[in-house]
LONUMAR-906818 format. One record per residue (C-alpha): residue in one letter; x, y, z. Coordinates in steps of 0.2 Angstrom, whole numbers, plus 5000, padded with zeros to 4 digits. Layout:
aXYZ
...
***
This chain:
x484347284972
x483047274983
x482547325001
x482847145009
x484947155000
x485347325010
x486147275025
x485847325043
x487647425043
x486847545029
x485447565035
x486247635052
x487247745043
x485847805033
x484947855050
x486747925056
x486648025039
x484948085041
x485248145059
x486948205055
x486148315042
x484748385054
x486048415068
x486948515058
x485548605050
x485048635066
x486748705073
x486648835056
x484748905061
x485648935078
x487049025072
x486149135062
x484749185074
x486349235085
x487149325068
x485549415065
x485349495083
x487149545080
x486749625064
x485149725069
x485949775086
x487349865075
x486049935063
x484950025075
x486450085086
x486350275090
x488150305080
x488050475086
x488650425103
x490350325104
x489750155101
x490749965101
x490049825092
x490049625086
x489549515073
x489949345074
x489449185066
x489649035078
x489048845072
x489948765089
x490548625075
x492048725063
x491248875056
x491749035066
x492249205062
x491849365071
x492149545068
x492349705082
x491849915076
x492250055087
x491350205082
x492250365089
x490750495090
x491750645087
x492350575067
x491550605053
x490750465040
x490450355053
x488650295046
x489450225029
x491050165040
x489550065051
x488750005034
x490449955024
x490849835041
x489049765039
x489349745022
x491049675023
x490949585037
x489349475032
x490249425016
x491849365026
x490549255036
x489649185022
x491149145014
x491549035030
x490148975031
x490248895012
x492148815015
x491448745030
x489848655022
x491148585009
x491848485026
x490248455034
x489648395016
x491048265014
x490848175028
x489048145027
x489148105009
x490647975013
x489447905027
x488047865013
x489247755002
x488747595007
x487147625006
x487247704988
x488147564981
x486747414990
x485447554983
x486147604965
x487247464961
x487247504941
x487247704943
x488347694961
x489447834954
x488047944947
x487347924961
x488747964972
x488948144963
x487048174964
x486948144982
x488448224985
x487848384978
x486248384985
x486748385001
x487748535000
x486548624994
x485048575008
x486348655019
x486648785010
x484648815009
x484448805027
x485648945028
x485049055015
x483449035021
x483949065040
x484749225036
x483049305024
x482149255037
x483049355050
x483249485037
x485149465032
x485849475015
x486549335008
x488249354997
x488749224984
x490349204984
x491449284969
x493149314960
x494349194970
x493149154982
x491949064970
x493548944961
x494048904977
x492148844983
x491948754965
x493748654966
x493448614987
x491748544982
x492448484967
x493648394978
x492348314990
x491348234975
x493048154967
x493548104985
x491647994987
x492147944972
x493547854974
x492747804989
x491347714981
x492647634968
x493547564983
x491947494991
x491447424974
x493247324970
x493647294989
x492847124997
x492847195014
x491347335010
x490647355029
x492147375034
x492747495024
x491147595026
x491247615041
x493147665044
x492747795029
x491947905043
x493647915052
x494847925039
x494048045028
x493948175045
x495748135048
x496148165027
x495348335030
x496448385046
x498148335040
x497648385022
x497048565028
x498548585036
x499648525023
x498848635010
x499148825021
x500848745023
x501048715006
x500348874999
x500649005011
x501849145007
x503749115007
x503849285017
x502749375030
x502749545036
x503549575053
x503849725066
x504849605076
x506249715075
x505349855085
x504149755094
x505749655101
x506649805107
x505349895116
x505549855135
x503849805144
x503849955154
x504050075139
x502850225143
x502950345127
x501750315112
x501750185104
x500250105092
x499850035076
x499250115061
x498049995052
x497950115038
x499850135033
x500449975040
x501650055051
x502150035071
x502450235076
x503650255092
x503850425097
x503150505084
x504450405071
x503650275059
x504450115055
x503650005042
x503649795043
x505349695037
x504949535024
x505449375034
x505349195030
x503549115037
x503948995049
x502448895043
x503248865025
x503648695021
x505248655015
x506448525008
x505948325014
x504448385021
x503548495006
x503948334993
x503048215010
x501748335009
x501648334990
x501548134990
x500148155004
x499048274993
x499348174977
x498748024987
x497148064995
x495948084982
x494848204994
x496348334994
x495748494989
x494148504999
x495048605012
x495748754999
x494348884999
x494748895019
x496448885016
x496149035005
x495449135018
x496749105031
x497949165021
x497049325016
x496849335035
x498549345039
x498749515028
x500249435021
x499449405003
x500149584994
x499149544978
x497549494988
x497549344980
x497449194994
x498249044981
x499149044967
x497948984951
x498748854945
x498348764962
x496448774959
x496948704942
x497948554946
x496548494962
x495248534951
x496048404938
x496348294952
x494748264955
x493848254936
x495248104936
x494248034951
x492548054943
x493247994929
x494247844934
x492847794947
x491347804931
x492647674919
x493047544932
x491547434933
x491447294946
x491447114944
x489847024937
***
C-alpha cells in the first residue's frame, strides 16, 4: 500500500506513538539519574557513623519501588549488609522496571495497529510481532543504557522472574494480535483503532487486578490476634523481629496465625474472573507484576510468586492468538 492509502487517523496515531515513545524514554532517563544519585550517595556513605538511606526508582507513570537501610554504627558487617541492600535492592527495581515496559509496551504497540495494517497489509501480523518486540526492547535500551551511564548495574531478570517477563510479553504480542485480526475482519477500522487505546488500558487494570485476585495465596500470615489486643496506650516493649518473624511483648514471643486473604476470590466471582481472563486475549501481560506483589506481601512460603502451571496456560493463551491471528486471512 502506498503512502496516499494510509489515512490521516494513522498517521496521528503514528505521531501519538512516536511521541508516546520518547515521553516515556524520557520519563526512564529521569528516573535513573535520580536512581543513580541514590545509589552513589549510599556507596560513599561514611558507615562508620550511624547512617539512613534510600534508593528508589520513580518513572512518575507506574513504575515505582523504593527501599530504606539503617546502618547502626556500633554492629558488625555492616559494609557487606550496605553492599547486599545495593545489591538486592537494584535487582527488585529492575525487575519493576521490566513488568512495567511490558504495559507501557502494549499500549503503544496497540496504538500502531492501524497504521501496521494500511502499511503491511500482506505481513500485518508479522509485522505486529516485530513492532511489538522492538519496542520493548528500545525502552528497555534506553534504560540499560541510562543506568551504565550513571554507573549502575543492570540485572536480567532470572529463575521465576524471567518466565514471568517471557509470558507477560508473550501476552502483549498475542493481545496486538488479536487486535490486528479484529481490524482486518471488522468494517469499522478507525474506529476500532482508535477506542483500542482505551480499552487495552482498561483490559490491563481489571486484568491486573483480576490476576493477584486469582493467584494470591488462600491464606496470609497475621499477628492480628496480638496486634488486636494491645491497647493504644501500651508502654512495655513491644516490636517486631524481621529475622524470626515474630511480634515480642514483654519479652514473650508469638509467632503469625494462617488466616484466609481477604483478597482471594471466591465462588461467582473467581469463575467471572476466569471467563474475563479467558476472554481478553491481552490477559497475562500484567503477571510478572502480579508476581512481585505477591512476593512483596511475604506470604509466598516457598518464594515462588505463581504457581507454574499459570505461566503455562497464559503462555498457550497467547501462541493460540499468534496463531489464530497468522491463519485468518482477510477478504480479497
Amino acid at each position: 500500500m502506498n503512502d496516499k492509502d494510509k489515512s490521516i487517523l494513522s498517521r496521528i496515531l503514528l505521531i501519538a506513538d512516536i511521541a508516546a515513545l520518547v515521553a516515556v524514554s524520557l520519563f526512564t532517563v529521569s528516573a535513573v539519574k535520580i536512581m543513580g544519585e541514590k545509589c552513589h550517595e549510599l556507596r560513599e556513605a561514611d558507615i562508620s557513623k550511624d547512617h539512613s538511606g534510600i534508593i528508589y526508582y520513580d518513572d512518575h507513570l507506574y513504575a515505582m519501588l523504593g527501599f530504606g537501610i539503617e546502618i547502626d554504627a556500633r554492629e558488625t558487617g555492616n559494609e557487606e549488609r550496605m553492599d547486599e541492600f545495593i545489591t538486592s535492592s537494584l535487582r527488585s527495581i529492575d525487575e519493576r522496571v521490566y513488568g512495567t515496559f511490558a504495559i507501557y509496551t502494549m499500549v503503544i504497540a496497540a496504538a500502531l495497529a492501524l497504521f501496521l495494517y494500511e502499511t503491511f497489509r500482506n505481513k500485518h501480523i508479522l509485522s505486529i510481532v516485530l513492532s511489538t518486540m522492538l519496542i520493548y526492547l528500545l525502552l528497555f535500551g534506553v534504560f540499560a543504557l541510562s543506568s551504565l551511564i550513571h554507573e549502575i548495574p543492570v540485572y536480567l531478570p532470572r529463575g521465576e522472574a524471567c518466565i514471568g517477563l517471557i509470558v507477560s510479553i508473550l501476552s502483549v504480542v498475542g493481545g496486538c494480535c488479536a487486535l490486528g485480526l479484529l481490524i482486518r475482519k471488522i468494517r469499522f477500522k478507525k474506529i476500532t483503532a482508535l477506542l483500542a487505546i482505551p480499552l487495552v488500558i482498561a483490559l490491563f487494570i481489571f486484568g491486573t487486578i483480576f490476576e493477584a485476585q486469582l493467584y494470591c495465596p488462600k491464606q496470609i500470615e497475621s499477628f492480628d490476634y496480638i496486634t488486636s489486643s494491645i491497647s493504644e496506650d501500651y508502654e512495655g516493649e513491644y516490636l517486631y523481629d524481621d529475622n524470626r518473624n515474630v511480634i515480642i511483648v514483654d519479652g514473650k514471643e508469638y509467632g503469625p496465625q494462617l488466616v484466609d486473604n481477604p483478597n482471594y476470590l471466591k465462588g461467582a466471582g473467581r469463575i467471572g474472573a476466569f471467563a474475563f481472563e479467558l476472554a481478553d486475549p491481552y490477559s497475562g501481560n500484567g503477571l510478572e507484576l502480579v508476581r512481585q506483589f505477591n512476593l512483596e506481601d511475604g506470604n509466598i512460603a516457598s518464594g515462588q510468586g505463581l504457581p507454574y502451571w499459570v505461566y503455562l496456560i497464559y503462555g498457550i493463551k497467547a501462541l493460540c492468538w499468534i496463531a489464530l491471528s497468522s491463519m485468518i486471512k482477510e477478504k480479497a
